[in-house]
Each structure stands twice: as C-alpha cells, then as structure tokens.
C-alpha positions in Angstrom: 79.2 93.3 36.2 76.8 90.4 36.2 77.8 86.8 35.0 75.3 85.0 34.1 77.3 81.2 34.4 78.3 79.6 37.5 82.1 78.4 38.7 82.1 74.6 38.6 83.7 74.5 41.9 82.0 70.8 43.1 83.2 67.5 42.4 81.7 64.4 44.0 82.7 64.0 47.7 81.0 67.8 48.1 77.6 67.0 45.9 77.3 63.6 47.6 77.9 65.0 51.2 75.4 68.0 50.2 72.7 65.7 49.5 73.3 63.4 52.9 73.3 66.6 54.8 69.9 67.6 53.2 68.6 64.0 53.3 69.3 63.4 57.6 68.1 66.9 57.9 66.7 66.9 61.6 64.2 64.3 60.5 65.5 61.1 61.9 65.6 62.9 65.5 61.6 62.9 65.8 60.2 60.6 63.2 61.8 57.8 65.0 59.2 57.5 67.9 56.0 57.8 65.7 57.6 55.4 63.6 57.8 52.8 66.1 54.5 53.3 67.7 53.2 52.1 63.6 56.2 49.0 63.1 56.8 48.3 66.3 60.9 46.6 66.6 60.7 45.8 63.1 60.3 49.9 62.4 63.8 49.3 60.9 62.4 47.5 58.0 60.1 50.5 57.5 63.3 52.6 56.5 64.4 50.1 54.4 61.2 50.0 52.4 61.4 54.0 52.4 64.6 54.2 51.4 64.0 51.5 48.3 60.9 53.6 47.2 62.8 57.0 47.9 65.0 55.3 45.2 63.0 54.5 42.5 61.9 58.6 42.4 65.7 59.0 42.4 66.5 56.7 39.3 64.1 59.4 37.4 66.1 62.7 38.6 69.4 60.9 37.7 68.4 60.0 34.1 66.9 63.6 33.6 70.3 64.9 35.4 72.6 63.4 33.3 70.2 64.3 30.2 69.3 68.2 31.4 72.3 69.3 34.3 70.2 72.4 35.2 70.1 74.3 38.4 66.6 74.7 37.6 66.1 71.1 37.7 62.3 70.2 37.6 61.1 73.1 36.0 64.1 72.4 33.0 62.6 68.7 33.1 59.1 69.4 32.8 59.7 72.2 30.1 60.9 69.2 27.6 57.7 67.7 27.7 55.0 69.7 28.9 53.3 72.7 27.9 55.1 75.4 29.5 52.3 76.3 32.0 53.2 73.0 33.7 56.6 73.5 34.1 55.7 76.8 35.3 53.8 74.9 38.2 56.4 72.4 38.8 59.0 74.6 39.3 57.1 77.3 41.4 55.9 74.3 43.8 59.2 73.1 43.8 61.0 76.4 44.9 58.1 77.3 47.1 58.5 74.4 49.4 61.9 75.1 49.8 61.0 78.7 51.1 58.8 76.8 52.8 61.4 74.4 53.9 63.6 77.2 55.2 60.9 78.7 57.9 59.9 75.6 59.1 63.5 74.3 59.2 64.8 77.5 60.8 61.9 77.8 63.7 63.2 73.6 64.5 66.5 75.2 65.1 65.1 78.0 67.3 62.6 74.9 69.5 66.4 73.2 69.8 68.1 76.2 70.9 65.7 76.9 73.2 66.3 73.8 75.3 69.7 75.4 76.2 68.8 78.9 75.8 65.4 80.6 76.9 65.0 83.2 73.1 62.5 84.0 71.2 62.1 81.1 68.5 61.2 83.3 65.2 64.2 86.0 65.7 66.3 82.7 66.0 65.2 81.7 62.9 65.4 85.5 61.5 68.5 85.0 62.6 69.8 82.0 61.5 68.0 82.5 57.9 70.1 85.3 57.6 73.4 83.8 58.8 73.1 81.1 56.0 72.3 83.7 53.4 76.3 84.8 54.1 77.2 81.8 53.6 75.8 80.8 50.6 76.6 84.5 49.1 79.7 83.3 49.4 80.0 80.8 47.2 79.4 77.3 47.3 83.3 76.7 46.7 83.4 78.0 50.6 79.7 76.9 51.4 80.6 72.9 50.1 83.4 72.8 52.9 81.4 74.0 55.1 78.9 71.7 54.3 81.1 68.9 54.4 82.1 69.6 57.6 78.2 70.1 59.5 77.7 66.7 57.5 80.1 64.8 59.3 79.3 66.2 62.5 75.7 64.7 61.6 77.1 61.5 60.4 79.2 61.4 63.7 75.9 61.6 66.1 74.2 59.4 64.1 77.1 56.3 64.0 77.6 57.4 67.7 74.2 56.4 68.3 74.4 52.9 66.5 77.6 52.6 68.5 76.3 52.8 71.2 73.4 50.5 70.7 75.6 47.8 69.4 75.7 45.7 73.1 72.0 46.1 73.5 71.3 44.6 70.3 69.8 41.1 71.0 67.7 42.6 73.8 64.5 43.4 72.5 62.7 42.0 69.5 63.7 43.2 66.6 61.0 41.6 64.3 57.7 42.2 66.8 55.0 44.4 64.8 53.1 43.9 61.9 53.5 44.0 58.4 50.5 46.2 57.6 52.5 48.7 60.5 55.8 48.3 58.7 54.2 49.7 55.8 52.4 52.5 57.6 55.7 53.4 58.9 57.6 53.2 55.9 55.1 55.9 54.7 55.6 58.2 57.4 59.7 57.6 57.4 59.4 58.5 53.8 59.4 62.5 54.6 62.8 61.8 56.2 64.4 61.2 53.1 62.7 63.7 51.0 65.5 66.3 50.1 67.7 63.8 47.7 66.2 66.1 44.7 67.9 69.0 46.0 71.0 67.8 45.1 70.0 68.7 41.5 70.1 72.5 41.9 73.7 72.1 42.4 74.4 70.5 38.6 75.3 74.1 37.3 78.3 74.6 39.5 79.6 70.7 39.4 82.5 69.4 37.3 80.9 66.9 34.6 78.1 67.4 36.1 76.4 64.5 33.6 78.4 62.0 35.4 79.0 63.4 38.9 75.2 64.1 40.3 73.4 61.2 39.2 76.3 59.2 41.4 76.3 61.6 44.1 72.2 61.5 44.5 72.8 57.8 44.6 76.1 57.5 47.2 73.8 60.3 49.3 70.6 57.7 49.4 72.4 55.1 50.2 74.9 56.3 52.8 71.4 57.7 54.4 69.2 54.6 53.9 72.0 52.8 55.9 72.7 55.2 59.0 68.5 55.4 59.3 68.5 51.7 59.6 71.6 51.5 62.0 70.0 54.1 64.1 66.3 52.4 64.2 67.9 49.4 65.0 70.6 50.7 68.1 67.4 52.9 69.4 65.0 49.6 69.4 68.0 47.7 71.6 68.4 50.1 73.8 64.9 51.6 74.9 62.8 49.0 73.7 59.4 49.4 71.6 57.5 51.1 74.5 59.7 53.5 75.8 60.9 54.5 71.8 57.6 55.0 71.0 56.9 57.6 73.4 60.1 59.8 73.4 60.1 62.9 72.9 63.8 63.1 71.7 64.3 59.1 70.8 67.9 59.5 70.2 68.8 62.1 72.7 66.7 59.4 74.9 69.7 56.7 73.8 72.4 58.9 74.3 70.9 59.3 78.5 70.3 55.9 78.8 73.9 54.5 77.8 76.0 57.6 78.8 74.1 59.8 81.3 72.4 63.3 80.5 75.6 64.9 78.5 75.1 62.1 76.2 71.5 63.9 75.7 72.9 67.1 75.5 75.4 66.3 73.0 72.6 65.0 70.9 70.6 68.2 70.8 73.5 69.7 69.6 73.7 67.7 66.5 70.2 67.8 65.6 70.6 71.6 65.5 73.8 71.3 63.6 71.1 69.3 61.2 68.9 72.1 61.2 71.4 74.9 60.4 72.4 72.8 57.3 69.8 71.8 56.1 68.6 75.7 56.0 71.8 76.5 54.3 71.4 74.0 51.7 67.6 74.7 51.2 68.3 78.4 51.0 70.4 77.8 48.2 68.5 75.5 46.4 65.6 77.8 46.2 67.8 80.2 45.2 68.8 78.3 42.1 65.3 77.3 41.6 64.4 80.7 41.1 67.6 81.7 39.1 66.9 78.6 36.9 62.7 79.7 36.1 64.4 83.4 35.6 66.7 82.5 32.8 63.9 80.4 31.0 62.0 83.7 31.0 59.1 82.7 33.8 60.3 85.0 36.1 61.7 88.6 36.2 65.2 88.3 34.5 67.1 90.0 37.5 66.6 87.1 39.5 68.7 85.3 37.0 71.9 87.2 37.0 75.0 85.5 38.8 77.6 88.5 40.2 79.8 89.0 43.1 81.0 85.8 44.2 79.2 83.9 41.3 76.1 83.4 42.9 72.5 84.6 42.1 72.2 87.3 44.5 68.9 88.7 43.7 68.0 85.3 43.8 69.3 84.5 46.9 67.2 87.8 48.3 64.2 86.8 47.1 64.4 83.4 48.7 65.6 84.4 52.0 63.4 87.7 52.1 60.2 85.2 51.8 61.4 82.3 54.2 61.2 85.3 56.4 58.1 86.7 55.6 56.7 83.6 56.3 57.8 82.9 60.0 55.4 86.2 61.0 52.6 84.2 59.7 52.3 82.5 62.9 51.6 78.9 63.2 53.9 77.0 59.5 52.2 73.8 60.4 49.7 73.2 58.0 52.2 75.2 55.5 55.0 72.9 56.3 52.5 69.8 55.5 52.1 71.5 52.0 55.2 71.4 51.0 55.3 67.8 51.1 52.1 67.4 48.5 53.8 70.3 46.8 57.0 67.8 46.5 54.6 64.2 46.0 53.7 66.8 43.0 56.9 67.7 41.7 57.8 63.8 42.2 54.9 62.3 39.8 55.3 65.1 36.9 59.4 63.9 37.5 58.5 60.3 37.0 56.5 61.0 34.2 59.0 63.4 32.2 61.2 60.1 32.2 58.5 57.7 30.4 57.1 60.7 28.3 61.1 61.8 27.2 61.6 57.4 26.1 58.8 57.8 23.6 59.3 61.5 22.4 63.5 61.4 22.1 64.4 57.7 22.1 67.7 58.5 20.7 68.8 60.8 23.0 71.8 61.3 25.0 71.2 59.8 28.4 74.9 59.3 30.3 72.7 57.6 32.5 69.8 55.7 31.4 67.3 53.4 34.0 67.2 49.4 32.6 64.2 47.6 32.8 61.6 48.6 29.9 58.4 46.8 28.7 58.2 47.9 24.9 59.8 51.2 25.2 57.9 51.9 28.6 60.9 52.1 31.5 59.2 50.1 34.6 60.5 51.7 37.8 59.6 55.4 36.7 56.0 53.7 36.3 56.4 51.7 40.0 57.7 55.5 41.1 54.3 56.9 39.9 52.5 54.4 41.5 54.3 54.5 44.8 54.0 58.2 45.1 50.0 58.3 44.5 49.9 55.9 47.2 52.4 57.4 49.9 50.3 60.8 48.7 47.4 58.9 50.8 49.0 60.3 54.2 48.8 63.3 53.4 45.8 65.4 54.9 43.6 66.9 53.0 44.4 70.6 53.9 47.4 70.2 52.5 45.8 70.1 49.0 43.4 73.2 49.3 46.9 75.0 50.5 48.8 73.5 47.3 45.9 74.9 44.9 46.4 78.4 46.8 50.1 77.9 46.3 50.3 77.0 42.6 47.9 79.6 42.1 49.8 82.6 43.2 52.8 81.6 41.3 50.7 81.4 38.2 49.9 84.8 39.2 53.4 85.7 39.4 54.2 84.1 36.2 51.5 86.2 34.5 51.9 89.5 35.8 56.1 88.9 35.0 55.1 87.8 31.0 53.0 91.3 30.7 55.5 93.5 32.0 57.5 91.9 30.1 56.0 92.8 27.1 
C-alpha cells in the first residue's frame, strides 16, 4: 500500500556528506585549467570569492529550510509568496535541471570510462542512470552510506592532491594575475559549487530536519570551499600557471608529475567515482522535486505516493525515464548550459522569498534566521540577488531562449494535469 510520508533515516554526518558529494561533483577536475588561464596563480582567490558568494544564496535556502523542511524545496518556498504559477515555474526549472543534470552528468562518466575502456558513451550512461535508480529505490537509509562512502573517496583524491603539492608550494607565484581575472574566474568557478541546494530535497527524510539541513548546507560549503582552495593552490605549485592552464585533466596532470602515470590513473578514477554520485544524488533529488510539486497538486498525484522501500517510486521513474530520454537527443551541451540559467533562476526567486517572507510573516518561526537587516529588509539575501544577476552575465544567450522553451513545457504540463484533474 502506498505511504505517502518518508522514514527520517538522516542525521547530519549523512546530509552534510550528501551535499559535499553533490557540491565536488566532477567539477573541480576540469574547471581548474580555464580557471587559471582567467586568474592566473592567484586562481585560488577566485574559489574563495565563489565560495563566499555561493554562501550568501545559501543563507537564503537555510532560513526557508528551517522555516519550510520540504522535499519540494523551492517550489514549497515560492508557493508562500508567489502566485502559484510562479512556484509552478520554480519548481519545474528546478527539477528539470536536475534531469538535466543527470544526462549530462552520466555521459561525463561514460568520456571517463572511456579513457580505460573503448564503450559506447550514451549506453554507459543508460547504464549507469539505471544502476543509481536501484540504489536510490532503495532507500536513502542504504543510499546515505553509500554516499558517504563515494564522498570520502572524493574527499581522499582531492586532499591527495593538496598533499602532494604541499613541497612545491613556494615555487611558483601564487599572487601573479589580475584582479579583474580573479573575478572572471570566480564567476566561472561558481558552477563548481552549484549543487549545495540539493541538499534541501532531502529535509523530508532527516531527523529535526529544522535544525540539521540548514547546518549541514553550511558544514558541506565550507568543507568544499576549503578542499577547492587547497587543490588550486597544490595544482598552481606543482605545474605552474602555463602548464595548468592548458591541461586537459589539471589534477590527473599533478598526480603524473609528482608520482608517475598511476598517479594519473588513479585520478580518473575518482573523478568518475564523482560522477556516479553526483548522478545518484541528482536522481534523487529530482525525484523529490517531482514528488514534492505532486503532493501540492501541480502534478499528477501518482508521482506523489511513497511505497516499497519509502521512496517515491513513480517518481523516481519519471526522473530517470527522462534523463534517459534525453541522452538520444544527441549533443546536451547547449541543454546542460540551461540548466545553469534555469538554477541562477531558481536562485533569485530563492533570495527573494526570504526578503518578501520578513515583510509578509515577521513573526514567524525561523529556527534559523540571517542577521543583518536595514529596517526590516535582510541585507545578504539582497547582495545574493545582486550577485546572481551579475554572475547570470556569463551565461550565453542560448541558454535563455532554451529556459523559455523549458518553463514553457512544464506550464504545459501543469495545465493539461489541472484539467484532467477536474
């Protein structure tokens, strides 16, 4: 029979390894080298400068976390202060970029396997998309440990990597580059830490949830911030500007030049151990995204029920069934690109639930609550408004048209499900 609750299974060590897991993703592994062509050595202050700006996005989630603990997160948010097509639109762009997500994600894994094993890229993905499925069907009380243990192996590589770095560091200029790079970098390192929101899906199946995620997305930013930082700053010793900036691989490049080619190897490994968890957790994620819109009645109402292992099943379906889908559209490029205006979206209507909930419920509950207001505005959701329209600048434009067409067939969706449903 169908349960439509969760099993609060996750405390904090699982929500805040979740969201690290999510956060490292396979980013760091080829943003690094762009990154440094823009900053130069000093492309270490560019993750700093990301990761404080990353931050003040994450202030707004936790307040609205502790206030709303929702898997559906951003749609829940938006539905407190917007008209409900809005949070319609949130929540479908939200949950579609983590289809989205999942494709691109998946075919990264297949270009890494592929380095060891000559296989089609797209049924690797198939494949893996549908590996991760099992394991989120069965249950994130099994999926968390999992989790945790793919984190650390990411963790691992990455400290391995400053590790290794730390006798070189001295040898190249850490401070060459200029500031107007910095910031052009810290605006392309930005994407890498996209994916700390996720860790909001989860709040329906986390013990005091009120008090845990807000902590965890915090703990999860920061342990991030820092290993980016250490990792910039070993890869800058040891290669040097020039040769960082054109690798292909920057940290597998680290790993040859200290320890020989197995070093390289062992790299490539982790990055697709990156991959595979960040598909598992995006998976579910968009799972809950959809199970969340379900039970406020935007979506069909079978995508809502939790059975079986306490888990949205149908949901789960859905999700995987459309990552899928996607991969046969050939080339996800300009796709993937859309899901990051689709988040810079989701991220500004965020930002402004927070100022628009201070002035329409003052009084209430917030477990946590952001300091710093002017009158009764709060200050950094306002900087986080501002900071998003102007990281929002790198986009290209494509990426826009493709949102429109996005949002659009999820208010398609959304109207054909409210006059069936009639």
């Amino acid at each position: 029979m169908p349960d439509d609750t969760f099993k609060r299974v996750l405390g904090l060590p699982q929500v805040t390894m979740s969201g690290v897991a999510v956060i490292i993703g396979a980013g760091i592994f080829v943003l690094l080298g762009p990154a440094t062509r823009e900053a130069g050595g000093a492309v270490w202050l560019s993750f700093v400068i990301a990761g404080v700006l990353s931050a003040l996005t994450a202030f707004s989630y936790m307040e609205l976390a502790s206030m709303f603990p929702k898997a559906g997160s951003e749609h829940e948010f938006a539905s407190h202060v917007f008209p409900r097509w809005v949070a319609v639109m949130v929540g479908w762009s939200m949950t579609a970029a983590l289809v989205v997500a999942a494709a691109t994600v998946s075919l990264g894994f297949g270009r890494y396997l592929n380095e060891f094993v000559a296989v089609d890229e797209r049924l690797t993905a198939v494949a893996l998309l549908f590996v991760m499925a099992v394991v989120s069907y069965l249950g994130m009380e099994r999926a968390a440990w999992l989790v945790i243990s793919l984190a650390l192996v990411e963790i691992g590589s990455l400290v391995a990597v400053i590790v290794v770095g730390v006798p070189s560091v001295g040898d190249h200029d850490l401070l060459s580059g200029s500031f107007t790079g910095v910031l052009g970098a810290a605006g392309l390192v930005f994407f890498a830490f996209i994916g700390f929101d996720e860790v909001i899906t989860l709040a329906e199946e986390t013990v005091d949830p009120t008090w845990t995620v807000p902590r965890a997305l915090l703990l999860a930013l920061c342990i991030s911030t820092l290993l980016y930082v250490g990792v910039a700053v070993s890869a800058v010793s040891v290669l040097g500007v020039d040769a960082l900036s054109m690798a292909d691989r920057p940290l597998a490049a680290v790993g040859e030049k200290v320890l020989g080619g197995w070093a390289g190897n062992a790299l490539s490994v982790a990055a697709m151990v990156s991959t595979g968890t960040t598909v598992l957790l995006v998976v579910t994620a968009g799972s809950r995204m959809f199970y969340g819109m379900a039970g406020a009645g935007d979506l069909p109402r079978a995508l809502a029920e939790v059975r079986f292992r306490r888990v949205p099943f149908n949901a789960l379906i859905v999700t995987v069934a459309s990552a899928m889908g996607l991969l046969l559209l050939g080339d996800l490029k300009t796709l993937a690109s859309a899901t990051d205006a689709l988040i810079y979206l989701t991220f500004l209507v965020v930002n402004a639930s927070v100022i628009a909930l201070r002035r329409t419920m003052p009084h209430a509950q917030r477990p946590f609550r952001i300091r710093g207001t002017i009158g009764w505005v709060p200050v950094l959701p306002v900087a986080a408004f501002v900071v998003v329209l102007v990281v929002a600048q790198e986009l290209q434009t494509s990426s826009f048209w493709m949102v429109g067409a996005i949002v659009g067939v999820g208010f398609i969706v959304h109207a054909v499900h409210r006059l069936t449903a009639k």
